[in-house]
C-alpha positions in Angstrom: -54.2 -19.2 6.1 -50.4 -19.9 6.8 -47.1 -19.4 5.3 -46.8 -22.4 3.7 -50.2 -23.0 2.1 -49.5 -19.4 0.9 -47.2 -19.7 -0.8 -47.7 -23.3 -2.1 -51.0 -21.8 -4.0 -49.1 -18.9 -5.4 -46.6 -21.2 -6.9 -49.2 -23.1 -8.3 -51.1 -20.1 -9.4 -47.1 -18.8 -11.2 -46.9 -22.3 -12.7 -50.4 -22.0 -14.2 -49.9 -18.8 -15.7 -46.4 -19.3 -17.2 -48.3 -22.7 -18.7 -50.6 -20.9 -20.3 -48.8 -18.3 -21.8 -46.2 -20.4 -22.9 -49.1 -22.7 -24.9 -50.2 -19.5 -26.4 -47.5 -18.0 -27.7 -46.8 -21.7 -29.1 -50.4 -21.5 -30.6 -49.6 -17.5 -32.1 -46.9 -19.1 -33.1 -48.1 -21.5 -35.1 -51.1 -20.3 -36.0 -50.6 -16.6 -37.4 -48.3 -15.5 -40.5 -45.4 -12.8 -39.9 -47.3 -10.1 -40.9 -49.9 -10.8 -38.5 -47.2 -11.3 -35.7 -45.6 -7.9 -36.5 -49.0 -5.9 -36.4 -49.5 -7.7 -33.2 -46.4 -6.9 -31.6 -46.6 -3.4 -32.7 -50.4 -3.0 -31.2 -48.5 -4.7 -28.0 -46.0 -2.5 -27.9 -48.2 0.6 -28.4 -50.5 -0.3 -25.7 -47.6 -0.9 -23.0 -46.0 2.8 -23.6 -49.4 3.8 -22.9 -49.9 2.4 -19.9 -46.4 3.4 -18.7 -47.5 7.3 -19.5 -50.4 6.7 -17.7 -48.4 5.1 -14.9 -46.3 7.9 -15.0 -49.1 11.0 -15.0 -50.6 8.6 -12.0 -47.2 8.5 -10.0 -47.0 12.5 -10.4 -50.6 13.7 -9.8 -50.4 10.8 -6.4 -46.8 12.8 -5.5 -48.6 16.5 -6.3 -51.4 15.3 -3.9 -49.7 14.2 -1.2 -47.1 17.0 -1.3 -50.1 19.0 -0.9 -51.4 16.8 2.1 -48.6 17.3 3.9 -48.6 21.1 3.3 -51.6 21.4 4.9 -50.3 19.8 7.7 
């Protein structure tokens, strides 16, 4: 596949995506009452610390591991 075509279908891929989310948040929007939005922002919130500590224990054991690789060495 070339450069071009590449990057044409990622585009389009970016454009679709940004659509979409942009319709949905128009539709939460819309469609749920404060409350709701505030529980669902605070779930959204808790779920992305989580997979930052997660992130971060993954980045550390990968680090511990190689160190270890290259100790052996």
């Amino acid at each position: 596949m070339n450069l071009k075509l590449k990057a044409a279908l990622q585009t389009a891929g970016i454009l679709v995506v940004t659509s979409t989310i942009a319709v949905g948040i128009q539709l939460l929007f819309t469609t749920l009452t404060a409350k709701e939005l505030t529980n669902l922002l605070a779930i959204g919130s808790i779920t992305f610390l989580i997979y930052c500590m997660y992130q971060v224990v993954l980045s550390r054991l990968e680090y511990e591991q190689k160190v270890d690789e290259i100790a052996k060495k």
